[in-house]
Structures are given as C-alpha cells and as structure tokens.
C-alpha positions as CSV (number, residue, x, y, z in Angstrom):
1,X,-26.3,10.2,73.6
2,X,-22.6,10.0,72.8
3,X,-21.3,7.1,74.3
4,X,-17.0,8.1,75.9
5,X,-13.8,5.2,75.5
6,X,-14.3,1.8,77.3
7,X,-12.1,1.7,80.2
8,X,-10.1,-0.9,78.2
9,X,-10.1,2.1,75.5
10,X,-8.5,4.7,78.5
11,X,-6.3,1.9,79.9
12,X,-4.7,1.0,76.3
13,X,-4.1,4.7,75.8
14,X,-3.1,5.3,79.3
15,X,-0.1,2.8,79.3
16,X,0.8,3.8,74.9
17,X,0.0,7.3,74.5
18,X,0.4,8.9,78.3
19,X,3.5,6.6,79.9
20,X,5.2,5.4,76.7
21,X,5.1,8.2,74.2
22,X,4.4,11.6,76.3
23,X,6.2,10.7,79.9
24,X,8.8,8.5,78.1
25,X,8.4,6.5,80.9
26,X,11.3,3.6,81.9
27,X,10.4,0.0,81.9
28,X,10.7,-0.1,85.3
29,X,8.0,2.2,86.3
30,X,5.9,0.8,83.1
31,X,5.9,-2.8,84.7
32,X,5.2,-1.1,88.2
33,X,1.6,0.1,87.0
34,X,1.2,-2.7,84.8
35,X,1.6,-4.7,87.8
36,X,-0.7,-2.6,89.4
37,X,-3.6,-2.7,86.7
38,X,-3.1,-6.6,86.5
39,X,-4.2,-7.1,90.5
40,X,-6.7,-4.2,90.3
41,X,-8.4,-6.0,87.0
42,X,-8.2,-9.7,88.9
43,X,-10.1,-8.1,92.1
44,X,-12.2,-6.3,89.8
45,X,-13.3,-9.7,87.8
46,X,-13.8,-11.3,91.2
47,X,-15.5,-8.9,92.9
48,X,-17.9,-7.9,90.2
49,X,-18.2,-11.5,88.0
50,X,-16.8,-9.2,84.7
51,X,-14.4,-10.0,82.4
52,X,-12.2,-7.1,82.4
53,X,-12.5,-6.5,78.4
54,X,-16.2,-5.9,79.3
55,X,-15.2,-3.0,82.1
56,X,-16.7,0.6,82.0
57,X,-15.0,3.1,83.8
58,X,-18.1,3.5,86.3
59,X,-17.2,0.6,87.5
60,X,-13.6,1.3,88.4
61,X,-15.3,3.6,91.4
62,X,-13.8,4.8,94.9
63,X,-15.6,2.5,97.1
64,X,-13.8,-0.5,94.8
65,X,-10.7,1.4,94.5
66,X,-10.8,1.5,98.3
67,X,-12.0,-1.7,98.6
68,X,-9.0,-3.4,96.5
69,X,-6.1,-1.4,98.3
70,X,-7.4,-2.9,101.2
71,X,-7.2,-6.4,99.8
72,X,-3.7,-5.7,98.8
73,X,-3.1,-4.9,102.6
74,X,-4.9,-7.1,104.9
75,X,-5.1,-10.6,102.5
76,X,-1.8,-10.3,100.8
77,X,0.1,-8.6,103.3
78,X,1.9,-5.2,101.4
79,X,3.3,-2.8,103.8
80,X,1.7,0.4,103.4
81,X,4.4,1.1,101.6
82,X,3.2,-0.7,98.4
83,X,-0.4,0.2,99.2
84,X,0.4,4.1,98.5
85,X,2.5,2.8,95.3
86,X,-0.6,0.8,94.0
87,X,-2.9,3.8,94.7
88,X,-0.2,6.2,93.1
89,X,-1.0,4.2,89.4
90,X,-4.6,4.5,90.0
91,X,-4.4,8.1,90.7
92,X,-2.2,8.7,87.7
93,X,-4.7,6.4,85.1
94,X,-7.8,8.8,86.4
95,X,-5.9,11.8,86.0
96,X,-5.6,10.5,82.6
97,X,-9.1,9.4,82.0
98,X,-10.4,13.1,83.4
99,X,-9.3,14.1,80.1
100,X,-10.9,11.5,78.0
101,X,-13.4,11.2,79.6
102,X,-14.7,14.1,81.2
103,X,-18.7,12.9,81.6
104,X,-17.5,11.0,84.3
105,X,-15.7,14.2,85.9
106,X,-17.3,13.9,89.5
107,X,-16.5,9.7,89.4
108,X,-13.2,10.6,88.4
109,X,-12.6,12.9,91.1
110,X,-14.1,10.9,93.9
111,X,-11.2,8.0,93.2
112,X,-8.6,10.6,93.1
113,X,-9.7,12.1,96.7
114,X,-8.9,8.0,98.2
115,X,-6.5,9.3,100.4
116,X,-2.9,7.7,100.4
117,X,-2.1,5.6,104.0
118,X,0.0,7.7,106.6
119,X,2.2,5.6,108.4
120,X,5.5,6.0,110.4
121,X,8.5,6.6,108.8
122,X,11.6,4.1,110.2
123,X,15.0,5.3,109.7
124,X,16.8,4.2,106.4
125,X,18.5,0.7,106.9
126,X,22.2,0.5,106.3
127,X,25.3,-1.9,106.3
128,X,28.4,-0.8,108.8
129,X,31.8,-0.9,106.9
130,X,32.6,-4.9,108.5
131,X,28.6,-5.6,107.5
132,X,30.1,-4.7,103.6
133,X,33.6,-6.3,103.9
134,X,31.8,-9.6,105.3
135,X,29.3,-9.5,102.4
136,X,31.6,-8.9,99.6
137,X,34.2,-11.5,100.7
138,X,30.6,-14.2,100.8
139,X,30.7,-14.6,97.2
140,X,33.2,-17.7,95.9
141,X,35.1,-15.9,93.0
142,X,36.5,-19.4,91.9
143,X,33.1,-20.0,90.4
144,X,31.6,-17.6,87.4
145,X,28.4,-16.9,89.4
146,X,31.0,-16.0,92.5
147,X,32.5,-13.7,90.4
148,X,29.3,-12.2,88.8
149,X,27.9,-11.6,92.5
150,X,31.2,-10.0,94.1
151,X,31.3,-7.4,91.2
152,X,27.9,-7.0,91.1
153,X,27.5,-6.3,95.1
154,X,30.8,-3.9,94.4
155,X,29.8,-1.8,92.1
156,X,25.9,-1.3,94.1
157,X,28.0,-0.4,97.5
158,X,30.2,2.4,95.8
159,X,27.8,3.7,93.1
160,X,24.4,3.4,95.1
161,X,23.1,2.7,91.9
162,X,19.2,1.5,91.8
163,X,18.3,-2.3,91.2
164,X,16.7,-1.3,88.0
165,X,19.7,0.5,87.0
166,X,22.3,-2.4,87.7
167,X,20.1,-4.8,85.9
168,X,19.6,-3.0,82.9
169,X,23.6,-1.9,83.0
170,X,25.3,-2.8,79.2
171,X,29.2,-3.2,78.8
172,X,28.7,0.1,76.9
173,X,27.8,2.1,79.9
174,X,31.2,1.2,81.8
175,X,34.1,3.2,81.1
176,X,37.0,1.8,82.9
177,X,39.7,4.2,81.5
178,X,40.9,7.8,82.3
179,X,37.8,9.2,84.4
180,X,36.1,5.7,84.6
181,X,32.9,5.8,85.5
182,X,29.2,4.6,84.9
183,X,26.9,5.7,83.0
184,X,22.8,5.0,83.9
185,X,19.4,6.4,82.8
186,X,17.6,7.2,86.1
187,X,14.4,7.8,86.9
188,X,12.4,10.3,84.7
189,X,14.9,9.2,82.3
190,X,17.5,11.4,83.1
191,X,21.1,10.2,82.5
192,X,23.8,11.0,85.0
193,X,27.5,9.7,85.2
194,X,29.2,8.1,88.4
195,X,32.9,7.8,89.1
196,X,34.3,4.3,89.8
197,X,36.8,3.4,92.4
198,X,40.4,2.0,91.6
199,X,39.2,-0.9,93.5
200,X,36.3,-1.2,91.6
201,X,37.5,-0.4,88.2
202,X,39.9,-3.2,88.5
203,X,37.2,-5.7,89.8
204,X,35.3,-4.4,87.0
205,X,38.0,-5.1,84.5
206,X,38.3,-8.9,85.2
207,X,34.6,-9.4,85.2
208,X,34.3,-7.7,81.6
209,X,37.3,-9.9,80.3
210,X,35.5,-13.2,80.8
211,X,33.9,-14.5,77.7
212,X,29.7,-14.0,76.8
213,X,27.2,-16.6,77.0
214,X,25.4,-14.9,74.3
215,X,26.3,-12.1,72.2
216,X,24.3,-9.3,73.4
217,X,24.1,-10.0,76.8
218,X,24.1,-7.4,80.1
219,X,26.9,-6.6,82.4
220,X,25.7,-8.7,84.7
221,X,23.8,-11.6,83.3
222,X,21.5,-14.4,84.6
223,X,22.9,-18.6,84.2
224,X,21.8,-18.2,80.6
225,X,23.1,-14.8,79.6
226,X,20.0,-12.6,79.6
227,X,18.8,-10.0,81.9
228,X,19.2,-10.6,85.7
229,X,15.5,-10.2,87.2
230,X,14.4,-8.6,90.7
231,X,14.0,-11.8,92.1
232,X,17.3,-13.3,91.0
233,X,19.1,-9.7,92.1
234,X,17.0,-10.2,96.1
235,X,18.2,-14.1,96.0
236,X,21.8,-13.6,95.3
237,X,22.2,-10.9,98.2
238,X,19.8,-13.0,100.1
239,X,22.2,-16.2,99.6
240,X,25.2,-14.2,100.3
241,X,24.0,-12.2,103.2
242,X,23.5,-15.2,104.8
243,X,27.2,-16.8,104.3
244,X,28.4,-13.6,105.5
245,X,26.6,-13.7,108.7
246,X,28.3,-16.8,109.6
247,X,31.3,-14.5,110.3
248,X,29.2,-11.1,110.8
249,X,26.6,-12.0,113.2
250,X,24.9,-8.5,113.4
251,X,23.7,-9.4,109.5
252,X,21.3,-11.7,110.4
253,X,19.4,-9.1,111.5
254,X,19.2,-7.0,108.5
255,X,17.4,-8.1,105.2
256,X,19.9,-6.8,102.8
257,X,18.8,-5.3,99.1
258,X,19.8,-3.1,96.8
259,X,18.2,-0.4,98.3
260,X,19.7,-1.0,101.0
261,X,23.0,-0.9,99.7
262,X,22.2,2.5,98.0
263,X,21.4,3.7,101.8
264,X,24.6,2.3,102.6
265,X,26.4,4.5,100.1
266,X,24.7,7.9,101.1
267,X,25.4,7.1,104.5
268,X,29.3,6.6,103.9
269,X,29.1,9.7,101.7
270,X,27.2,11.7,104.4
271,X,29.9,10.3,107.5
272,X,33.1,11.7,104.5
273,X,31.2,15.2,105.3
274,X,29.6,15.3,101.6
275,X,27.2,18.6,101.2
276,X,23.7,17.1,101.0
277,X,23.1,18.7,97.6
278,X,26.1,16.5,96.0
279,X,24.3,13.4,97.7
280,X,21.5,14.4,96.1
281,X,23.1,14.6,92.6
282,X,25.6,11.4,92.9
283,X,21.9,9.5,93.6
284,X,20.0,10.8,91.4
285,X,17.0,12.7,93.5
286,X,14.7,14.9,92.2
287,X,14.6,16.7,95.1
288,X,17.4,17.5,98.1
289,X,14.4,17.0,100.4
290,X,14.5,13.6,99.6
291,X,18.0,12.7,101.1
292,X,17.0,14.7,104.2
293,X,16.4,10.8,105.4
294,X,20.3,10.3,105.5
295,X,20.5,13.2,107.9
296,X,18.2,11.7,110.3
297,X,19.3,8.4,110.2
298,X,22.8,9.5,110.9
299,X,21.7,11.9,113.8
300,X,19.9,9.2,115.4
301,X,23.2,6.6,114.9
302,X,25.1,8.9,116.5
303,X,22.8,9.6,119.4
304,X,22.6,6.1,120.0
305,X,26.5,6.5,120.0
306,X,26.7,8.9,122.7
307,X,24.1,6.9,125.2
308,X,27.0,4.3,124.7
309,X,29.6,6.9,126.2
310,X,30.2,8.9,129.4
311,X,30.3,12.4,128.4
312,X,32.2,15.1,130.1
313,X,30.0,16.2,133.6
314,X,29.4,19.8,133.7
315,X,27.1,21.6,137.1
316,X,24.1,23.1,135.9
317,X,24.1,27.2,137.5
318,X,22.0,29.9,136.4
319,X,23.2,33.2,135.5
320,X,22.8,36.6,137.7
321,X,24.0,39.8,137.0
322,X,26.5,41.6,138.3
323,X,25.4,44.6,140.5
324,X,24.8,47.4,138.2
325,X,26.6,49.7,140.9
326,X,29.4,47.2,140.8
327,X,29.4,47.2,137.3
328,X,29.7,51.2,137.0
329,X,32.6,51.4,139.3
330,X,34.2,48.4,137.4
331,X,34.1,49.9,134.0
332,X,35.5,53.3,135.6
C-alpha cells in the first residue's frame, strides 16, 4: 500500500511551494497562517498528547478543526472576526492537501464544509475631522519619537494606507517632488501609487531629513532603527489617542487603529463626493463591493443627523382624479 506526504510533508510544502513560490504571497498574510498553524498544532499536541512532527493528516479532521476554532472563541476570546480568519488558513492548507493527497479526498472535504461563523456586521468605525486634528496635535514633535508618530499618524489619515503597508514603507517608496506620492505593494501583491498632500509632503520632508539609526532602516523605524511591529504601531495610537482625549472627549470612546484611520480616509473621500469605484482604487480593493461598507456607514451618519434636526412639516393627502367629464371639457 503506498503510503501519501506526512501532514508535516503537506504543511512544509503548503507554506514554500503554494504561498511563497506560486501565490507569491506577502509576509503579511504568510505570518497570518503561520500564526494560524502555530495555535492549531499547540491545541492539536494538547488535545491528542502528539508531537506535531509525528501528525498525519487524518488527524487534522473536522470534529478537531471545529473543536479548535471554538477554543480560539470561547477560552481566548477572538471575535468571530478572527475565528473566520483562522478557518480561512485551514480551508486554504486542505485545498492544498486535496491535491497531494487525494486518498484522503472525503476527510479533506469534510474540513472544508466547517462552515465559517455569521455574525452581524457593525458599521465601519471612523474619526470626525476634530477626532483627527486632536490626535495629530497628541504627539510631542520636540522629541524624535514625537516626530516619528505625528508623521507617521499623517501619512495613515490621508493615504489610508494598510498597517502592513506603513510598516514595511522604505525611503525609496516616497517621492516628495513633482507628483509626490507613495508607492506600496498591496495585497495580492499588487503595487499602486498614492498622491501626497502639500501638508503632508512637507511633514514628510522634515522627518526624512533627520539622520538614521542604522543604515538600512524603514521610513518609520522602531527605538533601535528596525521595523516598527503591529504591537508597537497599536501602542503608539493607543498612547496618543489617549493624550488627545484629554482635549477631544468623544475619543475615549473609540479604540483608534490603523484600520481605523484607513476608514477614516474613505469616509472623508466618500463626504468630497468621490465615485465609489475611485475609492475602491485609491484603497486598494479587489472588489468595489467591498467599499459598499463606506456607503452604509455614511447613510446611517447621516440619518442619525437628520433625527438631530426638525425637518420641514409637510400634510400627508392622497391623490383623486379629476372628473373625467371635467377633464374633457377642460382640455377643450
């Protein structure tokens, strides 16, 4: 009997051959499923007492599968959110392994039928234009780090750049002369180009002139000079969203990221009257459908506006029609 690839075997190709080679796939979604694989093989180990080296793909089934994305939901608390994320790796591995593996066809297709969590759908979060002014005037631009964070939180208001694209940002992506923009490789690695601001070319030019910690370091470095991490990107909007609240109240209620800060941007492009399509493109969607979420948001802000108002009264009638013998000798 011919015995198929380990699951190590499958998982080894999965992330080299399928992600890295064929997809191309960024770092950023790399590290997502490796993150992904890491919790699934430390439930597995648990769960089963086996070292993950020592894994066969049988036992990587849909009642574990199941099991572990409800682990991730009711012990460590992800939103369902995350959970559909988590299950989104899985699902791509087996797709992957039905092709190397195809003896295990009907496993392989029970784990892809786990369903993926419904859940309701909040509008997008977003700053007001005072939220913004109060954040970006939080950072002390005496100090190098105050500096760093006020033309960092800049740029991610007017670009609506993603957090891995402003971390991974080089001084060779900015172009601050004639047509300054910024250049960033997206997601499915495609590259697109967005204008800067005056205002933010300018800010952008005094941040670039201050001298390296090392010599090959981002735009927007960490204390030592290398590459600014998730975490330190949340804690410095964190620290300053919370100095800005002191004189912007309504921001303690609002956890402010980078995401949210891309939100932000649609939404001020969306309120300019910007066609959704060029949303779509100065973001970076694959799809148009997928800034259809700006459109609702802003309905709803603006219905919320109008239950603040007194709108003009207006009597309610019903219409009747005019006599039809009425009506002949009228249009005599």
């Amino acid at each position: 009997m011919m015995v198929g690839p380990t699951f190590a075997t499958l998982l080894e190709g999965f992330f080299t051959e399928r992600l890295m080679r064929q997809r191309r796939a960024s770092p950023h979604t790399i590290a997502s499923y490796r993150d992904t694989f890491r919790l699934l093989l430390a439930f597995t180990r648990q769960r089963l007492r086996k070292e993950p080296s020592r894994l066969g793909l049988d036992d990587i089934d849909a009642p574990l599968v199941s099991a572990f994305l409800d682990d991730l939901e009711h012990r460590r608390g992800v939103t369902p959110r995350t959970r559909n994320l988590r299950l989104t790796a899985i699902h791509s591995f087996f797709r992957y392994a039905a092709y190397e593996a195809p003896t295990h066809a009907a496993q392989i297709q029970r784990v892809l039928a786990v369903p993926a969590k419904r859940f309701d759908r909040g509008l997008v979060p977003f700053l007001t234009r005072p939220e913004v002014d109060a954040l970006l005037a939080a950072p002390d631009r005496h100090s190098w780090s105050g500096q760093r964070d006020h033309a960092l939180i800049l740029l991610a208001v007017q670009t609506g750049l993603r957090l891995s694209e402003l971390t991974d940002l080089q001084h060779a992506d900015v172009h601050l002369g004639i047509g300054a923009h910024v250049r960033v490789l997206g997601k499915g690695r495609k590259e697109r180009c967005t204008p800067l601001s005056k205002n933010t070319r300018a800010v952008l030019t005094a941040w670039m002139g201050q001298p390296a910690k090392t010599a090959e370091q981002p735009l927007f470095p960490n204390a030592k000079g290398g590459r600014l991490s998730a975490h330190g990107m949340h804690y410095i909007l964190a620290k300053h969203a919370a100095t800005a609240a002191r004189s912007c109240p309504s921001l303690a209620q609002k956890r402010v990221t980078p995401h949210v800060l891309r939100h932000t941007m649609a939404m001020d492009l969306l309120q300019e009257g910007v066609e959704q399509s060029v949303i779509a493109l100065w973001l970076g969607h694959e799809s148009i459908e997928t800034t259809q979420i700006y459109i609702e948001a802003n309905l709803a802000m603006k219905e919320k506006i109008l239950e603040r108002t007194t709108p003009p009264t207006g009597t309610p009638g019903r219409y009747k029609p005019e006599d039809t013998l009425l009506a002949f000798l009228k249009g005599l």
